[in-house]
N, C-alpha and C positions, 0 to 999 in steps of 0.2 A: 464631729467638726471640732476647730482647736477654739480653745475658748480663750477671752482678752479679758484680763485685770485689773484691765489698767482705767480708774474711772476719771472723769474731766479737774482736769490741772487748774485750768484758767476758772472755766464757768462751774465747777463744781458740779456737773450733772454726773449720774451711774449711766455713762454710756453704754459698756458692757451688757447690762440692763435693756436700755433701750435698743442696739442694737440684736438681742436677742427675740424679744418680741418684735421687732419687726421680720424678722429671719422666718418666725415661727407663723404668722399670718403670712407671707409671702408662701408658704411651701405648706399648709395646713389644706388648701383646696386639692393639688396635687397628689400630698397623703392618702387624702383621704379615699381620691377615688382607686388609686392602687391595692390600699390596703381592701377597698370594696372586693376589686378584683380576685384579691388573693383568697379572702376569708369564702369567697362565693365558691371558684374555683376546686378548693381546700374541700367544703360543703359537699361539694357534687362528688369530689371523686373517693368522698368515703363513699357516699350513699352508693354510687357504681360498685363500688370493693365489696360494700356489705352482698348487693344482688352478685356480684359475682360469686362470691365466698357461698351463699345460699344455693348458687345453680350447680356449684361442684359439687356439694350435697347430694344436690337431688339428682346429675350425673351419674355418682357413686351407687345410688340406689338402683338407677337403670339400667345400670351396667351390670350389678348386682343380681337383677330379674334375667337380663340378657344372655349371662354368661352360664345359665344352667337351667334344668327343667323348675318351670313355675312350682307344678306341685313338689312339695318337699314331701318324703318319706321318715317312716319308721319302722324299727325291725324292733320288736317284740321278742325276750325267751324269761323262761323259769328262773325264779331266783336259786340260787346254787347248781344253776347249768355248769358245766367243766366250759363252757363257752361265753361269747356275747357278741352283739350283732350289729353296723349301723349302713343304715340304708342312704342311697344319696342318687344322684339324676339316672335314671336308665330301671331302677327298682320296676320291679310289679307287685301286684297285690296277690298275698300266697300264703300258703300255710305247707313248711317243709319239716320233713323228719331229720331228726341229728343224730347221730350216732358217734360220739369221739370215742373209738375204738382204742387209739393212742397219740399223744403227744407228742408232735416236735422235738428233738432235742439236738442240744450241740454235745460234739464229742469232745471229753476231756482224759487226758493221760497223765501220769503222774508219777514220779522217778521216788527209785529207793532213800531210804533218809540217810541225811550226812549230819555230820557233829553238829555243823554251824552252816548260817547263811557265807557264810565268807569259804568254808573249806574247798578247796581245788578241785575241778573236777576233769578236766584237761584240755588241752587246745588244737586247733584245727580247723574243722569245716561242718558244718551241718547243712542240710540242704533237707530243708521243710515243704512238705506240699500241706496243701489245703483245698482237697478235692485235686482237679486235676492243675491247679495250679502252684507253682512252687519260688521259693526264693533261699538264697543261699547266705551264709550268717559266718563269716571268720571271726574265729576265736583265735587270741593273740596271746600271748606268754602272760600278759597285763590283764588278763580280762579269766582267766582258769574257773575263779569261783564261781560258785551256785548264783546269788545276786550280780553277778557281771556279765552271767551267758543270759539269765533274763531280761539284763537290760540291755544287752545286745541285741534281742531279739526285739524286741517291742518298738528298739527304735530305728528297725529296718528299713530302709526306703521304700523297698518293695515289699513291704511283708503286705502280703494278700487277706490277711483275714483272722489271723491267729495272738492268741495273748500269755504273756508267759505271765509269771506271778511264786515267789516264792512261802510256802506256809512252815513257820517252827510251831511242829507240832509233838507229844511231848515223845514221841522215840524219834524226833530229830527234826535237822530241816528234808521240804522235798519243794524238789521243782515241780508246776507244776502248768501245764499246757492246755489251754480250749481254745475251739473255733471260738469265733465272733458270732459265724450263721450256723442255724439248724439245720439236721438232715443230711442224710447220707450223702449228699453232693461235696459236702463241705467237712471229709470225715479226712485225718492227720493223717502223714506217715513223717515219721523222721529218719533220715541216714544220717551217719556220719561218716568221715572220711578224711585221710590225711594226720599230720599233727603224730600227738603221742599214743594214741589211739585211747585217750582218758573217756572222749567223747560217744565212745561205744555204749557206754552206761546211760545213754539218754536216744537210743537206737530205737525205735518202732516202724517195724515192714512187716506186717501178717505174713507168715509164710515163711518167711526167711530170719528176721531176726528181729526178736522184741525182746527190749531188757525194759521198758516204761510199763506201766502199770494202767488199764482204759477202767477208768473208775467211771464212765460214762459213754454208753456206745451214741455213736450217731444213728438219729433214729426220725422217719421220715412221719407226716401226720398222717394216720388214716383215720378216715368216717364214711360213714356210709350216709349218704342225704338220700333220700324218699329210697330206702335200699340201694341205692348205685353208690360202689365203691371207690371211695375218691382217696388218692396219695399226691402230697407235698411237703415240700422240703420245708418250709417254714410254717409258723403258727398264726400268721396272718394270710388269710387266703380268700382273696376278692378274684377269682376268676371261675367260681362254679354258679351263682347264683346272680342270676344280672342285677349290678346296681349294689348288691350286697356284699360289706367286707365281715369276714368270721372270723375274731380273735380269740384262738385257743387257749385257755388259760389252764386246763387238767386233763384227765380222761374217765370214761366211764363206758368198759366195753358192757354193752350188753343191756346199756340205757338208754334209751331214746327218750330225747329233748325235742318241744315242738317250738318252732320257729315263726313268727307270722313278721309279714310284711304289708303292711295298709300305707294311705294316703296320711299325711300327718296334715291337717285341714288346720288347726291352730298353728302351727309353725308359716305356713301359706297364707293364711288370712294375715298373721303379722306383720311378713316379706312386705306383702300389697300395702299394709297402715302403714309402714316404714316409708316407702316411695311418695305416697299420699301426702304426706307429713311434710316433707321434704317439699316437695310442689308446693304444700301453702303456707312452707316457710317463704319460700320465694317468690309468691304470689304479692304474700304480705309486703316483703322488703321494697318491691316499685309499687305499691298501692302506698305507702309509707312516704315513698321517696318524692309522691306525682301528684298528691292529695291536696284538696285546699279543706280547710276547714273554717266554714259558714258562721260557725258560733262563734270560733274565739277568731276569725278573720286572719289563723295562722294559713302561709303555703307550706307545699314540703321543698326541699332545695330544690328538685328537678320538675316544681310543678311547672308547665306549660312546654315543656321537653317531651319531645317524641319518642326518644329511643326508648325506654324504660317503656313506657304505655306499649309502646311497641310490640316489646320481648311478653310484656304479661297477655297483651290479646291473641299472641301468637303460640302463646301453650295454651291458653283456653281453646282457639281453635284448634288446637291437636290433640285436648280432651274431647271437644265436641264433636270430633268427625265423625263418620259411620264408614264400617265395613259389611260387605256385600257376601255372599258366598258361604255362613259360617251359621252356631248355632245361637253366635249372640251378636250382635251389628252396633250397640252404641255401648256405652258407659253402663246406663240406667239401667240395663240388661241385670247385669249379677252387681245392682246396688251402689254404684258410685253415681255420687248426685254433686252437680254444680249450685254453689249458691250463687246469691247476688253479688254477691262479691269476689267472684271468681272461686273462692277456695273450694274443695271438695270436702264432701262427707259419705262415710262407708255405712251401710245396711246391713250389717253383718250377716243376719242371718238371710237374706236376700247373695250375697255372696257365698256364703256357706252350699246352699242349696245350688247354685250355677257350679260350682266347684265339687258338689257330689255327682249332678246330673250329666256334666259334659266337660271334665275339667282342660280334655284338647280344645271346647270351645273359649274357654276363660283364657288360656295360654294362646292362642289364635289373636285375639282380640286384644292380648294387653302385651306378650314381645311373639307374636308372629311377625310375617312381612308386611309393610304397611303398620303394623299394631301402633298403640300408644307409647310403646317406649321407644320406638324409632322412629315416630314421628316428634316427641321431645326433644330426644337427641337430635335433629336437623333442625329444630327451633334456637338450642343451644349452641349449637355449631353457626348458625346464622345471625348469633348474637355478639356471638364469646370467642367466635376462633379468631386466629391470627392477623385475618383482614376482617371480621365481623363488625357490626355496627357501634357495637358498646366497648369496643377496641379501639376503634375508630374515635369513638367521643373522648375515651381516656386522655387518646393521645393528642387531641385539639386541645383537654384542658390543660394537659401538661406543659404544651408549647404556651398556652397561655400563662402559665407561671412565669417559666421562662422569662418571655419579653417583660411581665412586671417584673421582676428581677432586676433586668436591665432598665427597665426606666427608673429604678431606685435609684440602681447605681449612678444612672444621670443627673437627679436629681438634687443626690447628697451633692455632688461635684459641682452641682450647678449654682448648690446654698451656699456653696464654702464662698462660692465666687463673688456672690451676693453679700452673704457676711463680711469678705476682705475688704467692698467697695464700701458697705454702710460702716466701717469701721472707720477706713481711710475719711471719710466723710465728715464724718462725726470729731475727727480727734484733729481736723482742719479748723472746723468752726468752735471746736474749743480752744484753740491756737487764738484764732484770732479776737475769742471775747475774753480772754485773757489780755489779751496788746490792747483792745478797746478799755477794761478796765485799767490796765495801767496809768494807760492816759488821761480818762478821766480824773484819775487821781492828782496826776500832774500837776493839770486845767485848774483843778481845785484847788492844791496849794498856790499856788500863782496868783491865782484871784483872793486868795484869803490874804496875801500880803500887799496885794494894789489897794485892801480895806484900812 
């Protein structure tokens, strides 16, 4: 508001003064219950943000169990296998024989030596396949050298797969050329064609004309697993062994490596404490938010608010349900126990053992259909989605800012109005006991000279 400086003329009073405290009792009961409004408001909708922030959490985790087989695996081999192994949803439990007969490889060729990376080598066309696929590379009058057909080549639009690369090595520079992938699928040929015919010198067609040098043939994997002969193009190979990826890293014909794949029961028990954890983070957060406390006679912001209380008894009841038809029907089955306080605690070894015994029953029970993690997820969907109930609250409190917002703005507007009249007021009746004491003054000389 503008502020006045001007204090009484006539009667000598700090108007400005008094006109402010009046200003400030006039507008201090309105204040106050706005700002009530706001700071409550303000209160609730962390506490809502924290339980939301909490249930994405513990979404993540569900989604987390949901999106692949509960039991998590392990694949097992010898330390200095030519291989290694990692098991993941679809695995079984197995013990395979390995045989890396031979490795993967990319094919690489390699051109005779020239003085220098810059020396000319000539211009035209090349046209490169890369297995059965090819792309075509003009060489310009500007571009002849060793280092400018390479980097012609590398930064083809279409270059399907291949890397050029030039080495000075000490009888010269060489060009020189590899797949990107392993395996005969992805094995070179280069033509040339056109131009000065300089580009002949970097010709590879088996059969027909090679002037490049194959300092590495393409070469596909073979092993033999429990004796059955297996061949692929790469050294990663997840398509023999369900659920199992083999990354070949050497060979050793003629040595058989043993492979085991089991249940990884500590990787799984974790999974489960992770989700766990999660829930009674969020448990806590509306127990936090809804609680009174007897001793110190504190509430929590949302105590006597439904929604929160709400959201927490309605994951407890989608802990507590029972399923019918299976090897375990409640929680307490393989070890998850409710306290009194809603939160949960794991039995481990009570889980461990449900999870050796029948671990389709454990996965049944906790993300089958109907399970506990889809019936969370509809607790949270019913809370937290778009039109859910604690979306719903959000948006009542936000509107409720809002309009205090606007009743400030009324407010100030309406003290300015109030300050201009107590002003105008105030600098009237100083007017006028200024004219009263003049006059007095008058009176009094007048009378002092009728003495």
């Amino acid at each position: 508001m503008p502020g006045f400086t001007i204090s009484g003329i006539g009667s000598g009073l700090d108007i400005n003064s008094i006109v402010s405290q009046l200003v400030a009792a006039d507008r201090a009961g309105a204040d106050g219950r706005i700002s009530r409004t706001v700071n409550t408001a303000n209160a609730q909708l962390s506490a809502l943000g924290t339980f939301r922030a909490a249930s994405d959490a513990l979404r993540k985790q569900v989604t987390s169990l949901q999106s692949s087989s509960l039991t998590a695996w392990k694949a097992s081999v010898p330390e200095g296998a030519s291989f290694s192994a990692t098991a993941a949803s679809g695995a079984q439990s197995g013990t395979y024989s390995i045989t890396v007969e031979q490795q993967a490889r990319a094919h690489v060729l390699r051109s005779d030596p020239y003085a220098s990376v810059n020396t000319e080598v000539g211009e035209g066309s090349l046209q490169i396949f890369v297995g059965d696929a090819s792309f075509s590379v003009d060489i310009g009058s500007d571009q002849r050298g060793l280092s400018d057909i390479a980097a012609a080549i590398n930064s083809a639009s279409e270059n399907p797969g291949v890397n050029a690369r030039v080495v000075m090595a000490d009888d010269g520079a060489h060009l020189i050329l590899s797949s990107r992938s392993a395996g005969s699928d992805n094995a070179l040929r280069v033509l040339s064609s056109g131009g000065d015919g300089g580009l002949a010198a970097l010709d590879y067609d088996p059969g027909n004309s090679v002037a490049l040098t194959e300092t590495q043939q393409a070469l596909d994997a073979r092993l033999l697993v429990d004796g059955l002969q297996v061949t692929r193009g790469s050294n990663t190979i997840s398509d023999v062994i369900p659920g199992v990826t083999l990354n070949i890293s050497g060979q050793e014909p003629g040595v058989s490596r043993q492979l085991t794949v089991a249940a990884d029961l500590d990787a799984t028990v974790a999974r489960i404490n992770s989700m766990v954890s999660s829930y009674n983070a969020t448990i806590a957060t509306a127990r936090q938010a809804t609680r009174y406390d007897a001793a110190t006679k504190t509430a929590g912001v949302l105590q006597g608010d439904a929604t929160l209380r709400g959201a927490a008894s309605s994951l407890r009841g989608a802990v507590n349900s029972s399923m019918s038809g299976g090897a375990y029907a409640v929680m307490t089955d393989i070890g998850i126990k409710t306290a009194t306080d809603g939160t949960l605690s794991i039995d481990t070894a009570t889980l461990r053992s449900a999870l050796e015994s029948s671990p389709e029953g454990v996965a049944r029970l906790l993300t089958g259909s109907g399970g506990l993690t889809e019936r969370i997820d509809g607790v949270l969907d019913e809370y937290l989605g778009s039109d859910g109930r604690i979306t719903s609250k959000t948006d009542g409190l936000n509107a409720r800012l809002k309009f205090a917002a606007q009743q400030q703005q009324q407010l100030d507007r309406r003290m300015e109005m109030v300050q201009a009249r107590y002003q105008a007021q105030f600098s009237a009746l100083d007017t006028l006991v200024g004219q009263m004491s003049s006059t007095s003054d008058y009176l009094a000389a007048q009378l002092s000279r009728l003495g």
